[in-house]
C-alpha positions, 0 to 999 in steps of 0.5 A: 419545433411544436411547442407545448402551447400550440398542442394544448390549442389545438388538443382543445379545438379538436374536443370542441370540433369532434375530431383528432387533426392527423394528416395535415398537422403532422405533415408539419411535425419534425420534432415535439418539446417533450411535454407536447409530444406526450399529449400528441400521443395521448391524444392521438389514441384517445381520439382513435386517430390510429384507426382512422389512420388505417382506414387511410392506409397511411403510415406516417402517422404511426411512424411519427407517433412510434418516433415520438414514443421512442424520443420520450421512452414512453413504452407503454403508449407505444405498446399501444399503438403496436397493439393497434397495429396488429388489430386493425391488420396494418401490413408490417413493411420495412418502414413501420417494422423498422420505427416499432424496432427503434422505439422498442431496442430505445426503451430496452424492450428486446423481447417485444424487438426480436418478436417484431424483427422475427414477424418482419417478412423482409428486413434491410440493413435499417432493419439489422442495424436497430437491432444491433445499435439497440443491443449495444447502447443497452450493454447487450454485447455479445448479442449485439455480435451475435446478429453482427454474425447472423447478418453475415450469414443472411448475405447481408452488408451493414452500412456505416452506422452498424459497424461503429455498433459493432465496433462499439460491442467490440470495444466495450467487450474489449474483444480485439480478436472480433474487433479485428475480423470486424475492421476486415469487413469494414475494409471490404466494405469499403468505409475503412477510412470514413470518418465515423468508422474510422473513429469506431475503430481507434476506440476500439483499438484504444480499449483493446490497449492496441494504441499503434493500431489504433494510431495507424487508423487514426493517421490513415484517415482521409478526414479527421473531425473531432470525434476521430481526434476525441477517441485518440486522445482518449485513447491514449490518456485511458491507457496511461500515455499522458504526454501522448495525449497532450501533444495530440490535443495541441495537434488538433488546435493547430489543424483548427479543429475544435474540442468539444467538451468530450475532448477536454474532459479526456485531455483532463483525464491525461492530467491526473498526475501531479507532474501534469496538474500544470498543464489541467489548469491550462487546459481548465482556463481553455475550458473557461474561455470556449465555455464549456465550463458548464457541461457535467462530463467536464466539470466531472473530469475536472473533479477526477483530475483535482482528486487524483492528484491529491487536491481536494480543495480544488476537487470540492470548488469544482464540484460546488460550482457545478451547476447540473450534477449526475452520479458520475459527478458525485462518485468523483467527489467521493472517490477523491475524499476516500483516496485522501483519507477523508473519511467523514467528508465523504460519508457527508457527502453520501448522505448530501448526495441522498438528499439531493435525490441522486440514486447511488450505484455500485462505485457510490456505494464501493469508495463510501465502504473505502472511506469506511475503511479509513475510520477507527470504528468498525460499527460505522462499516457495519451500519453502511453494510447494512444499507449496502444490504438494503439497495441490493447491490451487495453481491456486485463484485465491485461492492462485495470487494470493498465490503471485503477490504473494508472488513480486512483493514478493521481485522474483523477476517471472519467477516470478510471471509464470509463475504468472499465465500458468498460472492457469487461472482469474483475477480482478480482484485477481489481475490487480491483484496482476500489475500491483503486482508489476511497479510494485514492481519499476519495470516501469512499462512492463509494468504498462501492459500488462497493464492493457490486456490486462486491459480485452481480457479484459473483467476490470473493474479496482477501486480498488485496480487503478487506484491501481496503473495510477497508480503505474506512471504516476507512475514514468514521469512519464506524465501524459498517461495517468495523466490517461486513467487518471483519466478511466477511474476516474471513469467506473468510479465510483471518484474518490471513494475515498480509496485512489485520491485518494492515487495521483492526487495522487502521478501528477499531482505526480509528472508536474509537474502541481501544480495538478491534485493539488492540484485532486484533493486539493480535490476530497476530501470527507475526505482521510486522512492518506495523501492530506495526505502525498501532497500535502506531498510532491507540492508539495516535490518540486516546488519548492514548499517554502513550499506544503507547510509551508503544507499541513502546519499546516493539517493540524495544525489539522485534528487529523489526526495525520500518520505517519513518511512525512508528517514526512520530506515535510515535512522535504523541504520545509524542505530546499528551495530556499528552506529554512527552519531555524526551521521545520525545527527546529520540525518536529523538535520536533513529531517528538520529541513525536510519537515517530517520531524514532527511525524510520529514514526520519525520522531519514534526513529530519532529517539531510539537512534540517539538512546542507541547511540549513547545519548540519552539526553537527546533522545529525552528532548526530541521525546519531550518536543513530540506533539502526538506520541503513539505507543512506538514513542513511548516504548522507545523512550521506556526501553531507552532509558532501561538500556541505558541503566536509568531505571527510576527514569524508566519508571516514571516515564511508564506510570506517566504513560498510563496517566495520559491514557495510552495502555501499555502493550507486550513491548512496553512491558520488555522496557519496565521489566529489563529496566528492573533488571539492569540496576536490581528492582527485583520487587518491582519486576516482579509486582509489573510481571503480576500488574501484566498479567492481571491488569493488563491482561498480557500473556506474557511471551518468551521475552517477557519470562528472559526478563524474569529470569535476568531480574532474579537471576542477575541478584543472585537467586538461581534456585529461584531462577530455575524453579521459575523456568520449571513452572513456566506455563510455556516450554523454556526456549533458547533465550530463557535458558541462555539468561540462566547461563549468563547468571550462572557465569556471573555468580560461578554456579558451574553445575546449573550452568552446565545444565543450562547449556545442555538445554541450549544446545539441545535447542540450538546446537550451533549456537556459539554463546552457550559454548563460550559461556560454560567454556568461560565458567569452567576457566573461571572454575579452574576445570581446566579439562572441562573447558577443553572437552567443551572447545572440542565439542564446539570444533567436531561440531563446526561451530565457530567462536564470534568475535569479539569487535569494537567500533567507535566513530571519529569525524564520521568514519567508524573504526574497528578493532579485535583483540591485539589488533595491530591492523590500524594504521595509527598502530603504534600510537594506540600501543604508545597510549596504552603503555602510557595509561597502564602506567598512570592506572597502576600509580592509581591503583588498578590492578589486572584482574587476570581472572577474566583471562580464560586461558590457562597462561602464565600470569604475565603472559594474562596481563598482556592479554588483558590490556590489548582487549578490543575496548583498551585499543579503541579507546585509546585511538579515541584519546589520540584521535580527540581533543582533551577532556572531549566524551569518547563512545565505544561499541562492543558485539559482546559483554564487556569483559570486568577488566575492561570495565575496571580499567575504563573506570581508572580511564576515565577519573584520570583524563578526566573524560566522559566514556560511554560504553555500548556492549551487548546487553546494555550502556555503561557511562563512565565519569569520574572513576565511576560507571553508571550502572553501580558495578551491578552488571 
């Protein structure tokens, strides 16, 4: 090694002497320090050494200073020298032709290599090779294939080294079709089972996902060294083959070969999944032991590994320790903190990166826009996109995409429009990321688009395009094309991904389509637990409660752990129609076990299953216990209290609310209005509908006008109710006029409820309500003819009655009875009981309230239909199903009729038990002779 020192001396001696020492001192010369080789150079043309050189009609001077120039990148000295060439006429042979090449393809000067490679009067497979070598270590592929090809057809053979080029262009083009013709030359040639060529082609093969193939070069190799064994594992661990690549790095410790930090750095990249952490570590300890804990592409791979799975702590210790750090390490580091959801960590770390003086990239500049993404203000987005702007690289698809899915996570959808339509390039994941951002956001209709014209542009959607094409389908409720989204996946060959097994499920449920989620869900060799709480919640969204609870033990069998979104399905579902407490409670329990009670969303779930199921009282505790409210928690508890008649409750827990700071939205605002509504608050309804609009600036919707109309329509002001719909800035639909029908029934007010009916059935015509409704205040009317007509109606139209059922649950099975049920098994004693409290309620004072019965019967023939109604029936199976004194719940599908609630009043003063009744529109806690909505109902 000629060392700086020694340059410096002899430099001095020459200028002292008055001449440049060549032919003797480079005789000596195998390799310069770099700072020597520089001033070697400089030297050398200062003292036109070059010229003497030529007069000498020796070359190696200049091969030796071309080389040196080529080592140390120095263009512009070897431009120099090139120059000096050509003036003093020196002839241009292979071997100087060949070193000019080198020196010019190893600075990345391709224009000045193909002029020199076009002036060579002949060339050698040396000659070929630079070029194409040059091509490929500078990411000049396809050229690099191209003069493959032209080599070819000059009748020229490359050796080993250029075909591990080609291979090299071929793989990272990942062109298998060339990569194929090129291992037949290969074979031709006969290097087909060489070392090094034999390697080129594994990683070929590996980076055109043809693993067999390139396992059966890799076990037809007549010498493995550790690059071979390097390529297969990489290999396998880059195309997802874990386990693969683990067991053949073993191999290669039993054969004695031993890793370089190339291996390790890809058994590392195999042991990103936190199934395999435990084998990262040990692979970590092995690194420690050779010592190669030092070397920057393994201290990369261990902080890649820490981060993908999830362990930042570890990522950060790594990275810190590290003493030599380039790009790659940092991107690493930033990309763990942004997949983690640390945001400000990894701005932090950008801006530590600046200062280290390490020049960002595009995949720098991309997970900071990530990690944008994930803070609350979307002025810290806009001032990166701005210096994003700055560094030039804001049309790099991978940039322009996080700048797109940055944009869409804020919903500034304008901005990310705009980026997209600017972009001068894009991929399938910048296509994907536009349509996400419009699903996010609710523009179903958009994201549709943009699929089709994706399909126009020939761009070929992958899984994770598909799962958001669904999304927008499901938000629309599109079954019919979510069904030729699925078609278009399975032809695409991407059914079996768990990702898009979720978003079917969640399309088809979310369409009503039950059983063709469940068909999907089936159809799952391993559904994860994304895919188990699609299902639960497709079924309890549909009405399905007992289905989803069903679902949720198998997966308890199956020992897949379900997540904060899987307990609040499976809450949903013991809030459903037909609830189910005990179970609700038991649920509660695995939750406390699990941990995730303190989550938000589950904490939101426990309050509205238990004010669902009748105890209000508990959905109160777990509300008061909640650490961190959102306003889910508070529209729970608000809407809780208003179902459950506790309207002062509702109230105060509204104004309590807005004192911590959280502003109500439209949902809140349902709450406090029904809660009005339930126990006569007319005034105060009003002034919140006002405080709404003018506070809170809330257009009201449909649900919010159904309330106004119930408030004063419920209190007896129907003239008032209908001039309200009429001024109503909006065209009243079914809901709003279905409310007004409901008050007319109540206050017997048959000509507006006739004209409410007309309405609804204008509107929807299959609705069943409407009929039995203005059937139900004609009976009330004794227009017996004009109940028939409507009857009559509602038969030549297809329409069909709902039946009225009741469930109530003992020890855990839910029960269910119709009117003069005689189907349960314990029959006879729930008749025995009823004949029993009809006598005890008439010594109390009950009497029949036959007006309810809407048939026109005799008298008697009324009472018998009066005391076998659906709720009579299930609670008396609740009084001889239960202990003395213990509280009975009950749920009716429909308005609990006003004998009904009459005679639970009489239940429930005379055995002295709480009964809680559920129907359609409320709760009614019964205790002592008395109802807890004060009769006003």
């Amino acid at each position: 090694m000629i060392t700086t020192t020694s340059i410096t001396r002899l430099l001095y001696r020459s200028i002292i002497g008055g001449e440049f020492p060549t032919q003797a001192f480079i005789n000596r010369v195998e390799r310069f320090e770099p700072l020597a080789g520089k001033q070697f150079i400089s030297g050398a043309v200062r003292y036109s050494v070059l010229q003497q050189t030529c007069n000498n009609g020796d070359t190696k001077t200049y091969a030796v200073l071309l080389q040196e120039c080529a080592h140390l990148n120095d263009l512009a000295e070897g431009k120099r020298i090139h120059s000096s060439i050509t003036v003093t006429g020196h002839p241009l042979d292979n071997f100087l032709g060949n070193n000019l090449l080198s020196m010019y393809t190893k600075s990345g000067s391709f224009v000045d290599a193909r002029q020199v490679f076009d002036e060579m009067p002949q060339r050698n497979i040396v000659t070929w090779n630079a070029m194409i070598a040059g091509y490929a270590r500078h990411g000049h592929r396809r050229e690099a294939l191209e003069f493959f090809r032209q080599m070819l057809q000059a009748g020229m053979v490359t050796d080993e080294v250029g075909f591990s080029s080609v291979l090299k262009a071929c793989s990272s083009l990942a062109e298998l079709k060339q990569g194929k013709q090129v291992h037949t030359h290969v074979i031709k040639a006969g290097f087909g089972f060489g070392v090094a060529v034999g390697s080129s082609l594994v990683d070929m093969y590996a980076k055109c996902l043809c693993l067999l193939d390139a396992r059966i070069v890799f076990d037809r190799l007549s010498e493995r060294n550790v690059v071979s064994w390097t390529s297969m594992i990489a290999g396998y661990a880059q195309n997802g083959y874990a386990e693969e690549a683990l067991e053949l790095f073993c191999q290669m410790q039993w054969v004695d070969v031993e890793p370089n930090e190339f291996t390790f750095a890809s058994v590392l990249a195999a042991s990103t999944s936190q199934s395999a952490m435990e084998t990262g570590k040990q692979v970590q300890a092995h690194i420690v032991k050779v010592g190669f804990e030092s070397a920057v592409s393994v201290g990369n791979a261990l902080v890649t590994m820490y981060a993908k799975c999830e362990q930042v702590e570890d990522a950060c210790k790594v990275f810190d320790k590290m003493p030599e750090r380039d790009t790659v390490s940092w991107n690493a580091m930033n990309v763990g903190y942004s997949q983690s959801g640390y945001a400000e960590e990894a701005l932090g770390l950008f801006c530590a990166m600046q200062e280290a003086g390490t020049k960002p990239n595009r995949v720098t500049l991309a997970s900071v826009l990530k990690a944008c993404a994930g803070l609350t203000e979307l002025e810290y987005g806009a001032q990166f996109h701005a210096y994003v702007i700055k560094t030039g690289l804001e049309l790099q698809v991978c940039v322009g995409t996080a700048l797109v899915d940055m944009y869409g996570k804020f919903g500034a959808m304008v901005n990310s429009s705009k980026i997209f339509a600017n972009m001068s390039e894009r991929n399938v994941v910048s296509w994907t990321a536009m349509i996400a951002g419009y699903v996010q956001n609710t523009l179903s209709e958009e994201a549709l688009h943009l699929f089709c014209q994706m399909q126009v542009a020939g761009i070929k959607p992958n899984q994770f395009t598909f799962s958001s094409v669904l999304g927008a389908c499901a938000g629309l409720k599109a079954l019919e094309q979510g069904k030729q989204i699925h078609a278009l996946s399975i032809k695409a060959g991407f059914e079996t991904y768990e990702s898009l097994g979720s978003a079917l499920i969640t399309m088809y449920v979310k369409g009503g389509n039950t059983s063709g989620a469940l068909e999907v869900f089936s159809r799952m060799s391993e559904p994860d637990f994304v895919s188990w709480t699609a299902m639960i919640a497709g079924f309890a969204l549909n009405g399905h409660g007992a289905e989803a609870l069903k679902l949720f033990c198998q997966m308890h069998r199956k020992r897949i752990k379900p997540n904060e979104f899987t307990f609040g399905s499976v809450l949903g579902a013991c809030a459903a129609q037909a609830p189910a407490v005990e179970i609700g409670k038991q649920v509660h329990a695995c939750i406390m076990k699990s941990g995730y009670e303190s989550a938000v969303c589950v904490a939101s779930a426990l309050v509205t299953m238990y004010a669902k199921c009748g105890s209000i009282e508990a959905a109160n505790k777990v509300f008061e216990k909640m650490r961190e409210r959102d306003i889910v928690c508070w529209n729970a508890m608000i809407t809780g209290y208003a179902q459950h008649g506790c309207a002062k409750e509702a109230l105060q827990l509204f104004e309590q609310m807005q004192q911590s700071g959280m502003n109500p939205d439209r949902i809140t605002f349902v709450g406090v209005l029904s809660a009005c509504s339930h126990v006569g608050f007319v005034d105060e309804g009003r002034s919140f509908f006002s405080s709404m609009i003018q506070d809170y600036n809330i257009t009201p919707g449909a649900e919010h006008y159904a309330c106004i109309v119930d408030l004063i329509g419920r209190a007896g002001h129907l003239d008032e109710a209908i001039d309200f719909i009429n001024k109503m800035p909006i065209e009243a639909d079914a809901m709003v006029w279905r409310t007004l029908l409901s008050a007319c029934r109540v206050h017997g007010n048959v000509e507006l409820g006739k004209h409410a009916a007309e309405h609804i059935l204008e509107l929807e015509p299959q609705d069943s309500a409407a009929y039995v409704l203005l059937s139900n205040i004609y009976s009330a009317a004794g227009r017996w003819d004009d109940r028939v007509k409507v009857r009559k109606l509602m038969e030549g139209r297809g329409v069909k009655k709902e039946t009225g059922y009741t469930w109530i649950e003992v020890n855990g099975k839910v029960h269910t009875f119709v009117a003069r049920d005689r189907s349960h098994s314990h029959t006879t004693e729930i008749y025995s009981m009823l004949e029993l409290l009809h006598g005890q309620m008439k010594v109390a004072g009950y009497v029949p309230d036959t007006n309810f019965v809407l048939h026109d019967v005799a008298e008697e023939q009324k009472e018998y239909f009066l005391f076998h109604h659906s709720e009579k029936l299930a609670i008396a199976f609740g009084i001889i199903s239960t202990p003395p004194r213990t509280p009975i719940q009950i749920v009716k599908n429909l308005r609990v009729c006003g004998d009904c609630h009459n005679a639970t009043k009489f239940i429930s003063k005379i055995l002295e038990r709480e009964i809680v009744v559920r129907d359609a529109n409320r709760f009614h806690h019964f205790r002592d002779g008395l109802c807890s909505c004060g009769d006003y109902w």
